[in-house]
DRENRORO-545264 format. One line per field, with one value per atom (N, C-alpha, C): atom name; z, x, y; residue number from 1; residue in three letters. Coordinates in nm, 3 decimals, decimal comma. Layout:
BEGIN
atome <- (CA/...)
c3 <- (Z/...)
c1 <- (X/...)
c2 <- (Y/...)
num <- (NUM/...)
residu <- (ALA/...)
This chain:
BEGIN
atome <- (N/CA/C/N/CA/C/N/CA/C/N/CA/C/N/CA/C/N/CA/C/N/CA/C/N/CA/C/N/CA/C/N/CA/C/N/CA/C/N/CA/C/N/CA/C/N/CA/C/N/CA/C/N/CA/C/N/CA/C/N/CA/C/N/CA/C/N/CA/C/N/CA/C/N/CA/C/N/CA/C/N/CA/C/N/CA/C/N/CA/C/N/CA/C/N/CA/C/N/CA/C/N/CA/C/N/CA/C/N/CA/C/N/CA/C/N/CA/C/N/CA/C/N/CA/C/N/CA/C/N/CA/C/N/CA/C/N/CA/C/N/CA/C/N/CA/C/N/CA/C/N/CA/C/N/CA/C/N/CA/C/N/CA/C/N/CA/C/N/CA/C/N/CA/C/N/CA/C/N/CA/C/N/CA/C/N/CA/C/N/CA/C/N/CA/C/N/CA/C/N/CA/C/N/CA/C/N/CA/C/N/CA/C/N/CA/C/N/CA/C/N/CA/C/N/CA/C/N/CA/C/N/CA/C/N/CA/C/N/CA/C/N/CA/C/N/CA/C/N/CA/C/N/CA/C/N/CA/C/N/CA/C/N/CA/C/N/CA/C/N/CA/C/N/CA/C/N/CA/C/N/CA/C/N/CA/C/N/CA/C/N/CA/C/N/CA/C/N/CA/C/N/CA/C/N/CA/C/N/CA/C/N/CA/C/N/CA/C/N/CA/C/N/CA/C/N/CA/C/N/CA/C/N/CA/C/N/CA/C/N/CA/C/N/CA/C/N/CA/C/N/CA/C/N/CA/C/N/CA/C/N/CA/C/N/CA/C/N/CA/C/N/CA/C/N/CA/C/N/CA/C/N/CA/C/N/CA/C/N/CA/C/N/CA/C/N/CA/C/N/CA/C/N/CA/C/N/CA/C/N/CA/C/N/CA/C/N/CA/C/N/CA/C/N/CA/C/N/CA/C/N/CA/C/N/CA/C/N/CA/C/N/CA/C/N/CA/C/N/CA/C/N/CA/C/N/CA/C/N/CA/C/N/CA/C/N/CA/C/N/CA/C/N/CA/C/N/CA/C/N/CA/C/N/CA/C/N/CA/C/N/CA/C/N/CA/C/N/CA/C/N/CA/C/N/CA/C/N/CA/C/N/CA/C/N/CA/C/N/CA/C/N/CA/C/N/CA/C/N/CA/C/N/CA/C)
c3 <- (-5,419/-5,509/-5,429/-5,468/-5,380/-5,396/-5,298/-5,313/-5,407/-5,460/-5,569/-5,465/-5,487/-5,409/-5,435/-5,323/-5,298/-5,191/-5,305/-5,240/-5,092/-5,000/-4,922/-4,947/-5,048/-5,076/-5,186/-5,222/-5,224/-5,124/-5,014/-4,880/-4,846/-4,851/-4,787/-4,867/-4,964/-5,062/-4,985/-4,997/-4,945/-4,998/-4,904/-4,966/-5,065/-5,158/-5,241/-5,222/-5,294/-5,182/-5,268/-5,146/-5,163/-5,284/-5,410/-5,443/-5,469/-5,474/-5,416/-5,527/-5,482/-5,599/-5,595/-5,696/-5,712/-5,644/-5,534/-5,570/-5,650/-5,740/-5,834/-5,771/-5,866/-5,830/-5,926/-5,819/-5,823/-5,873/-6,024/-6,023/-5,976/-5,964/-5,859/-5,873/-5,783/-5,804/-5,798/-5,929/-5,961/-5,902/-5,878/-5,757/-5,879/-5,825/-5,868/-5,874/-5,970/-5,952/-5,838/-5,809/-5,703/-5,567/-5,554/-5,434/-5,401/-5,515/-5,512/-5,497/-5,509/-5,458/-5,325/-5,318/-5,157/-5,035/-5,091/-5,031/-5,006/-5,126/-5,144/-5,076/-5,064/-4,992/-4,815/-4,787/-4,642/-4,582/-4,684/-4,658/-4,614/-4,734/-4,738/-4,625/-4,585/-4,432/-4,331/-4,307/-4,227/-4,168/-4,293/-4,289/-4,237/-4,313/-4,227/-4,099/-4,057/-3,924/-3,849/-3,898/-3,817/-3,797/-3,886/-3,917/-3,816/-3,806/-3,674/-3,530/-3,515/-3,376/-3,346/-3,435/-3,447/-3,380/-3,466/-3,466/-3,329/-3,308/-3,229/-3,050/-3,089/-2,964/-2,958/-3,044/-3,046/-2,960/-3,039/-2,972/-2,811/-2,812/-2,619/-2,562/-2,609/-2,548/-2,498/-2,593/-2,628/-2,446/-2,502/-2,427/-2,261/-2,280/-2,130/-2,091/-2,156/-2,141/-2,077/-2,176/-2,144/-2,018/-1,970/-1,854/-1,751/-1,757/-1,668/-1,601/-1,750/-1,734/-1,651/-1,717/-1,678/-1,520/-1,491/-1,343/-1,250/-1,305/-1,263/-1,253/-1,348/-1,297/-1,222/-1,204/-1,156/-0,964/-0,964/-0,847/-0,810/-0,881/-0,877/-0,967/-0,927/-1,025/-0,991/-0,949/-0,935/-1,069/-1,137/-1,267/-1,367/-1,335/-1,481/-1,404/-1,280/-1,250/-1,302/-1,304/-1,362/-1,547/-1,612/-1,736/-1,826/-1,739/-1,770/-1,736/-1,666/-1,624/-1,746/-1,793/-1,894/-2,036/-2,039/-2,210/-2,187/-2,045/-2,051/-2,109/-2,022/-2,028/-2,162/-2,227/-2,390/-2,485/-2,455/-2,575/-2,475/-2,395/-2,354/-2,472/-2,534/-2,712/-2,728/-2,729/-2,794/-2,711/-2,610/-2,442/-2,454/-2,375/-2,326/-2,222/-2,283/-2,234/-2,131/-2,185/-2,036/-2,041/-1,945/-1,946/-1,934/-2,021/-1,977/-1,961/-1,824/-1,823/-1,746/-1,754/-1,635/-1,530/-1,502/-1,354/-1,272/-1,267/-1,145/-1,067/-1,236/-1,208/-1,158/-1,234/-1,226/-1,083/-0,990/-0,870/-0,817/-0,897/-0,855/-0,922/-0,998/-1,075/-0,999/-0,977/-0,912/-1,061/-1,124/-1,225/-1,250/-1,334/-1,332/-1,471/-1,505/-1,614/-1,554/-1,603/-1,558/-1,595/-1,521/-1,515/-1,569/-1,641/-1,718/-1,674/-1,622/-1,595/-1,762/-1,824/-1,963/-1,955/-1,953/-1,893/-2,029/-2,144/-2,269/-2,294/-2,139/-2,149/-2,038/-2,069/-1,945/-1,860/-1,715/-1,665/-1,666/-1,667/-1,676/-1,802/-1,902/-2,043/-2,017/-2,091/-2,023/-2,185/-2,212/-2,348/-2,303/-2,354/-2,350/-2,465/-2,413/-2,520/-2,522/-2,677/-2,703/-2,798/-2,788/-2,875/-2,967/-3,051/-3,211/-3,251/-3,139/-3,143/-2,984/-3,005/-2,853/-2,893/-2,799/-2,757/-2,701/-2,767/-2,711/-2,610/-2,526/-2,399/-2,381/-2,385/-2,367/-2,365/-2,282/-2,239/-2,367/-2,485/-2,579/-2,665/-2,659/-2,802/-2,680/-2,568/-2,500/-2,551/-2,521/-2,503/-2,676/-2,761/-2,930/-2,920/-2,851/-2,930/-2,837/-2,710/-2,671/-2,798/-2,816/-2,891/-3,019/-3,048/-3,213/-3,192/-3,073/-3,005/-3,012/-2,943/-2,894/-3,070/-3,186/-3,299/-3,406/-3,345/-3,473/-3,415/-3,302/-3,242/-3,314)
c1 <- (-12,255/-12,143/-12,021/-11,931/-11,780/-11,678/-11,649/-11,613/-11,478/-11,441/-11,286/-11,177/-11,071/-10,979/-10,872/-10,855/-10,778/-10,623/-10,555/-10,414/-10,380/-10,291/-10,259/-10,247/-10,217/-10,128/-10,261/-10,361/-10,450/-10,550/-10,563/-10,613/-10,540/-10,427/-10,312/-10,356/-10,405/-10,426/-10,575/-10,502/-10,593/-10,732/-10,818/-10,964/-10,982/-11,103/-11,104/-11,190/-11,184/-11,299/-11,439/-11,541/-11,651/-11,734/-11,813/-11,858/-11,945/-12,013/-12,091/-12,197/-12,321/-12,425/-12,537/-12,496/-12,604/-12,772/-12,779/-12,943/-13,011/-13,140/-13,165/-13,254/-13,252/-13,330/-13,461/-13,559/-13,679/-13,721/-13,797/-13,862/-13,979/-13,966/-14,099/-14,214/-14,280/-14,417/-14,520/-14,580/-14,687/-14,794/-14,851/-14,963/-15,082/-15,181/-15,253/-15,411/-15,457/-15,591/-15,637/-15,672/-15,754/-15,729/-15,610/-15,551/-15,494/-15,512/-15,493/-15,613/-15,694/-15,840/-15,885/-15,838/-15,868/-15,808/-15,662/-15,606/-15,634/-15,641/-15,741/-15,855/-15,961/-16,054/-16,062/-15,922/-15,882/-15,851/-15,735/-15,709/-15,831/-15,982/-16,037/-16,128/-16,130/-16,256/-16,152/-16,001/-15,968/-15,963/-15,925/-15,979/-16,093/-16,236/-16,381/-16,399/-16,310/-16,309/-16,215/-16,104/-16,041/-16,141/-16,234/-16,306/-16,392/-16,479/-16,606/-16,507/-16,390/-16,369/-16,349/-16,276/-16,253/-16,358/-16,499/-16,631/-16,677/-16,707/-16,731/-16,641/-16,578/-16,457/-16,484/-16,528/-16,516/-16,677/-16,743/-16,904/-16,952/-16,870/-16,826/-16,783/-16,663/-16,574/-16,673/-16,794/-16,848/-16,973/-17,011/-17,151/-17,116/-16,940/-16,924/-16,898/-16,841/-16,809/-16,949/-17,023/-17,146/-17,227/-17,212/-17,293/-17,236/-17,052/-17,014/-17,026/-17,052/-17,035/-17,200/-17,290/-17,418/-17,438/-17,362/-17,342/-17,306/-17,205/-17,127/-17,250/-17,303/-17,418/-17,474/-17,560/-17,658/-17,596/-17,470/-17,441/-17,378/-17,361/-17,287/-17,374/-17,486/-17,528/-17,466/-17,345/-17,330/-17,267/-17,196/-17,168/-17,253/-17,363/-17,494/-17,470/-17,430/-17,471/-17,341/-17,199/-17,065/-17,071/-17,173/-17,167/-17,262/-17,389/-17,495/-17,424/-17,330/-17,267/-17,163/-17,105/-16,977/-17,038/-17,204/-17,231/-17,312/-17,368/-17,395/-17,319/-17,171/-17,066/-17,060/-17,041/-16,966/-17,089/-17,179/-17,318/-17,367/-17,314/-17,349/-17,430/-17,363/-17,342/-17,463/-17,529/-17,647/-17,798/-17,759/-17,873/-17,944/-17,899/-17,982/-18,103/-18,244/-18,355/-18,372/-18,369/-18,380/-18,305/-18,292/-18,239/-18,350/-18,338/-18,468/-18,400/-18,409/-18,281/-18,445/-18,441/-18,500/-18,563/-18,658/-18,745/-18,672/-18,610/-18,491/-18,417/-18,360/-18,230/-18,283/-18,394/-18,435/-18,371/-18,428/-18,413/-18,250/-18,202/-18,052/-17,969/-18,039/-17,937/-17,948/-17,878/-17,841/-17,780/-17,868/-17,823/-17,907/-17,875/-17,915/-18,058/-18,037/-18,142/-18,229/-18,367/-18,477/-18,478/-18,494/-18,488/-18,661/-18,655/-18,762/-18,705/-18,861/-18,877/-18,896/-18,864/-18,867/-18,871/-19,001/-19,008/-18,893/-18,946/-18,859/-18,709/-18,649/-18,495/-18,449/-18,386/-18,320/-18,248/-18,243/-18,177/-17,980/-17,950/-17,808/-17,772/-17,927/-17,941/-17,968/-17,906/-17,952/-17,937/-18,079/-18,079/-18,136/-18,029/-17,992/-18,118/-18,184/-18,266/-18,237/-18,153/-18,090/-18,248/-18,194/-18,265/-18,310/-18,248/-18,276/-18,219/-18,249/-18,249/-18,190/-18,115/-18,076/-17,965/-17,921/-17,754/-17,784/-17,788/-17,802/-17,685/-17,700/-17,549/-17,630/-17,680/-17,734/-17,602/-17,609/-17,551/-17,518/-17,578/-17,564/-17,479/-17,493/-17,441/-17,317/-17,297/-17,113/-17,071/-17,116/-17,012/-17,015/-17,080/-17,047/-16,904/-16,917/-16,838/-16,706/-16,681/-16,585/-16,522/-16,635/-16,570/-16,526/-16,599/-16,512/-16,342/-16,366/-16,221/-16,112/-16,177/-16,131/-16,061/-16,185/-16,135/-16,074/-16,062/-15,979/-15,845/-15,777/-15,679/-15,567)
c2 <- (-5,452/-5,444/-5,404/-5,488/-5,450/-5,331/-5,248/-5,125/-5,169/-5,032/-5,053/-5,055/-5,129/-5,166/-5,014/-4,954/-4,861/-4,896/-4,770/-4,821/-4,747/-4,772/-4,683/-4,549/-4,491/-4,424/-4,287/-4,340/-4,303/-4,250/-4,352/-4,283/-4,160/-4,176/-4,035/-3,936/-3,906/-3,805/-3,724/-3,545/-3,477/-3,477/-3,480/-3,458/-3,362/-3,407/-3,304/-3,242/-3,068/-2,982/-3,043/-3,004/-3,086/-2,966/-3,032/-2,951/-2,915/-2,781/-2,671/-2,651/-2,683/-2,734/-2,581/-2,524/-2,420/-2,434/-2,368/-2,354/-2,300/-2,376/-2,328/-2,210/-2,108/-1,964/-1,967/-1,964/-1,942/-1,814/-1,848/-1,737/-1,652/-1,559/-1,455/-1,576/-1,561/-1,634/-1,505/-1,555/-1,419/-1,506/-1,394/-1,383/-1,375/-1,494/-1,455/-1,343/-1,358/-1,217/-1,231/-1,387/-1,352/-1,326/-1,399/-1,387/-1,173/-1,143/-1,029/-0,913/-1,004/-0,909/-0,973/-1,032/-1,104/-1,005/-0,988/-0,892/-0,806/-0,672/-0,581/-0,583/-0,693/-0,685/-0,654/-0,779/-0,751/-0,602/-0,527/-0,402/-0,303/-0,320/-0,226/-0,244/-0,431/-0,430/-0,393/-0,374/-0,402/-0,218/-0,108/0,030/0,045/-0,013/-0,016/-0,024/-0,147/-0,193/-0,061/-0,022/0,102/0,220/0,267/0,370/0,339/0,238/0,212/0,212/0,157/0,184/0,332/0,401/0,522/0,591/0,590/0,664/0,603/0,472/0,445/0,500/0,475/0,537/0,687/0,785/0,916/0,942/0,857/0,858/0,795/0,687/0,648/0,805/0,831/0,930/1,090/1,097/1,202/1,156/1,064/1,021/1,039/0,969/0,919/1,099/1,219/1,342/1,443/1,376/1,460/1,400/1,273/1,217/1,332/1,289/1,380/1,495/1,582/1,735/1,719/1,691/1,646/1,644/1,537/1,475/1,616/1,699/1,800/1,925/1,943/2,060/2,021/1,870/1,919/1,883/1,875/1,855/1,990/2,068/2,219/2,314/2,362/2,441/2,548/2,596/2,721/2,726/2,592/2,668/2,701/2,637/2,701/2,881/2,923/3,054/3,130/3,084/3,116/3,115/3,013/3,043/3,126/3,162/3,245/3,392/3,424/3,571/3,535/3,471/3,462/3,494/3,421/3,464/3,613/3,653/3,808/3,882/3,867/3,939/3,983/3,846/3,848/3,889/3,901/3,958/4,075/4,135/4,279/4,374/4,370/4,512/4,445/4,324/4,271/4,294/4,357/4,368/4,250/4,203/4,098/4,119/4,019/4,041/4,002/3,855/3,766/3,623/3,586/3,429/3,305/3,269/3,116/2,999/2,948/2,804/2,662/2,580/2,484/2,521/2,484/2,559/2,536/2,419/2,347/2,468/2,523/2,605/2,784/2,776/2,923/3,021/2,952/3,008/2,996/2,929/2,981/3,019/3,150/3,227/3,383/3,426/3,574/3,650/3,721/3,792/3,930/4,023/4,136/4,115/4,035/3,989/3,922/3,947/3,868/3,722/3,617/3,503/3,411/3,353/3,263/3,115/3,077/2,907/2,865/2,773/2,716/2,539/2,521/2,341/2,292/2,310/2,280/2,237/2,332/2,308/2,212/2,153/2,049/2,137/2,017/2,123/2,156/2,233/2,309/2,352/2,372/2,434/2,598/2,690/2,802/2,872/2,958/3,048/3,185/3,300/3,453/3,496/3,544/3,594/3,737/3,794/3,921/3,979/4,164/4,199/4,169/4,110/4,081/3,934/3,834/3,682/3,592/3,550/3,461/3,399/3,337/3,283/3,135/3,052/2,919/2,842/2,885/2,837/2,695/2,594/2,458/2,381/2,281/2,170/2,132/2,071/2,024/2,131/2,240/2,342/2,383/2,418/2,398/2,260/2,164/2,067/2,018/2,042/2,013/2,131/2,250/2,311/2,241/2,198/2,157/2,026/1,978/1,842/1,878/1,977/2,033/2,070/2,125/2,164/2,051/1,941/1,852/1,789/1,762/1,730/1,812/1,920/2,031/1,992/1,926/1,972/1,819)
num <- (1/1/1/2/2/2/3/3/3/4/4/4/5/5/5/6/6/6/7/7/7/8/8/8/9/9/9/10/10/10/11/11/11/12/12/12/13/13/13/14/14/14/15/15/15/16/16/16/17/17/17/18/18/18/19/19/19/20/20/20/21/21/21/22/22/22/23/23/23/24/24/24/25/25/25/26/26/26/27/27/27/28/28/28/29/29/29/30/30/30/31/31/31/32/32/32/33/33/33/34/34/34/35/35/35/36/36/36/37/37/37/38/38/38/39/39/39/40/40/40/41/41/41/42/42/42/43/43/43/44/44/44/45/45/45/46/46/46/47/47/47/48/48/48/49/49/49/50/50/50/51/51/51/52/52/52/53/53/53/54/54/54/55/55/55/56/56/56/57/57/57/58/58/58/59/59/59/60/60/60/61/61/61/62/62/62/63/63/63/64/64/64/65/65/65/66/66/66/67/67/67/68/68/68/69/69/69/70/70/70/71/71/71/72/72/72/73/73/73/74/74/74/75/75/75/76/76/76/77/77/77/78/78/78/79/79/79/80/80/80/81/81/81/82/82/82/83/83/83/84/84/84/85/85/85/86/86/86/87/87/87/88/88/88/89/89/89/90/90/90/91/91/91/92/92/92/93/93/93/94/94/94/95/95/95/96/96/96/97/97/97/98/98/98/99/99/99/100/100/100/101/101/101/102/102/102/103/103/103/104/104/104/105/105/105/106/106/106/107/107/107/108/108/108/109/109/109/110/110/110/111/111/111/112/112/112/113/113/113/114/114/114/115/115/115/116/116/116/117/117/117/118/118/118/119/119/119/120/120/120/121/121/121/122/122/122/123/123/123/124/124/124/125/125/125/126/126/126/127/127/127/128/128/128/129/129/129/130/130/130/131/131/131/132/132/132/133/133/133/134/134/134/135/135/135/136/136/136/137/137/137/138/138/138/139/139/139/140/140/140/141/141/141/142/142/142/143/143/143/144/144/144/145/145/145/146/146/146/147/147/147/148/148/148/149/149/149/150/150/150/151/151/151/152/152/152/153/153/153)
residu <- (UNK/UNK/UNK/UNK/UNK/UNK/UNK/UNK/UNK/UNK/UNK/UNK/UNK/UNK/UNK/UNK/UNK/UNK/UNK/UNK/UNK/UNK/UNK/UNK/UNK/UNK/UNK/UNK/UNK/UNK/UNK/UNK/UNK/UNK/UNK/UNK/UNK/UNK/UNK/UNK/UNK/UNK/UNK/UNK/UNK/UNK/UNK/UNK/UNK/UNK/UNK/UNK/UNK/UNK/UNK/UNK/UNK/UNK/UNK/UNK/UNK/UNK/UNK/UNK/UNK/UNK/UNK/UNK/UNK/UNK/UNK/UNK/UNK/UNK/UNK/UNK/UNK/UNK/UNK/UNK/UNK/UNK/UNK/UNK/UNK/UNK/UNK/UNK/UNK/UNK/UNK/UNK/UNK/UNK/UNK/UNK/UNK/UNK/UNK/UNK/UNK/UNK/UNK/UNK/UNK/UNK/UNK/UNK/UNK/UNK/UNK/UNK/UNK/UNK/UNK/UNK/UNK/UNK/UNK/UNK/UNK/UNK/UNK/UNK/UNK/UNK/UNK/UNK/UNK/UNK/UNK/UNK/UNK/UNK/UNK/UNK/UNK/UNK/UNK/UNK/UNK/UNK/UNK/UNK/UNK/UNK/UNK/UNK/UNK/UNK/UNK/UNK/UNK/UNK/UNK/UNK/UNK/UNK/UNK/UNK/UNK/UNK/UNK/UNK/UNK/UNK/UNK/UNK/UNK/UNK/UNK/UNK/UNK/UNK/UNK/UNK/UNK/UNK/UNK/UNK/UNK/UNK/UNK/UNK/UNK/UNK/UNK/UNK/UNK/UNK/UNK/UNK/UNK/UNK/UNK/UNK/UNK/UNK/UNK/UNK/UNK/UNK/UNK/UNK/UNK/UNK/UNK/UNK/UNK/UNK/UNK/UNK/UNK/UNK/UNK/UNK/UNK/UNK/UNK/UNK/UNK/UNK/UNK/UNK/UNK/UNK/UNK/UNK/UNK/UNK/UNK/UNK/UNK/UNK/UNK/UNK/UNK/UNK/UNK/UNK/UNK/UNK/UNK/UNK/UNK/UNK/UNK/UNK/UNK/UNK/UNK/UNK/UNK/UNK/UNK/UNK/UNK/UNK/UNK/UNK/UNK/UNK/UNK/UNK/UNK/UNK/UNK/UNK/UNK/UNK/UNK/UNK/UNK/UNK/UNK/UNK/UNK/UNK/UNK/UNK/UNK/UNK/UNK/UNK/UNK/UNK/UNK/UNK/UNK/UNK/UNK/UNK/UNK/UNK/UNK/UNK/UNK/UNK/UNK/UNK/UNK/UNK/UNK/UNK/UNK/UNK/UNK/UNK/UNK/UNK/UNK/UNK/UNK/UNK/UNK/UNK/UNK/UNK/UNK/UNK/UNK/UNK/UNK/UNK/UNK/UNK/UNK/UNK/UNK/UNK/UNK/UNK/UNK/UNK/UNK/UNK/UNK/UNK/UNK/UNK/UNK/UNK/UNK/UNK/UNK/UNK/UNK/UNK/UNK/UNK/UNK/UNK/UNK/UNK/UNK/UNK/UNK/UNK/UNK/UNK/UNK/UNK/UNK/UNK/UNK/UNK/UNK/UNK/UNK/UNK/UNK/UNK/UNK/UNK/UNK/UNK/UNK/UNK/UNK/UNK/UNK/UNK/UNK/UNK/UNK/UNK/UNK/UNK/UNK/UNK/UNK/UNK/UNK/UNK/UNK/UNK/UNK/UNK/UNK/UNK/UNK/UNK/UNK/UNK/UNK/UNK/UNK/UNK/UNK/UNK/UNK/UNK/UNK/UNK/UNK/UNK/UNK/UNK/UNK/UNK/UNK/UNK/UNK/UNK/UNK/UNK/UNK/UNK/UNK/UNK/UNK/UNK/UNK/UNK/UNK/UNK/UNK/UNK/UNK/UNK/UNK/UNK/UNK/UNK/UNK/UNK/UNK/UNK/UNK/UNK/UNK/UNK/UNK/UNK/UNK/UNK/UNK/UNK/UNK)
């Protein structure tokens, strides 16, 4: 179809402003149920999943602590002989009987308490036997209480 015949004089005429077409506005898109328990679901595995690395990471952290300390006695027993004088010290008031640590260790404790071989205890485990019960200094009952330390903090 043939355009309308325009005058000169019409071309000369300023453009007119161009005009400006509303975008239409969208209403919210409601979500539906399910997509909303889907969600929900993600959140609560994705917490689960935080919770096991957590535990998991705390239980690495614990295992790889205790090989160490482990590693560390039995290559230094002088500290099973520095922590058997530290829980004397501190349960004095209680007289202590005797010490029963590992046959390993027995012979290298220099203490004023009589010393007991105890196959039962591993070695760099050491138990204060007081008048009226005992003091469990064991590898296992130090280093729980270090890690309680470690998680109260």
């Amino acid at each position: 179809m043939p355009e309308k015949f325009r005058s000169f004089e019409e071309l000369l005429q300023p453009a007119a402003e161009p005009e400006i077409v509303p975008v239409a506005t969208a209403e919210p898109v409601q979500t539906c149920e399910h997509e909303m328990h889907a969600l929900r679901d993600v959140r609560l595995f994705r917490a689960r999943v935080a919770d096991a690395v957590q535990s998991a990471a705390s239980q690495l952290m614990a295992d790889i602590a205790a090989t160490v300390v482990g590693r560390e006695l039995r290559t230094e027993p002088a500290a099973l002989q520095t922590i058997v004088e530290r829980v004397l010290e501190r349960f004095a008031q209680e007289e202590p009987v005797r010490v029963r640590v590992h046959p390993n260790d027995a012979q290298q404790l220099a203490i004023d308490v009589p010393v007991c071989a105890d196959p039962s205890l591993m070695p760099g485990d050491a138990i204060v036997d007081v008048r009226c019960g005992w003091v469990d200094a064991s590898l296992g009952v130090r280093f729980a209480g270090v890690l309680a330390g470690l998680h109260s903090k």
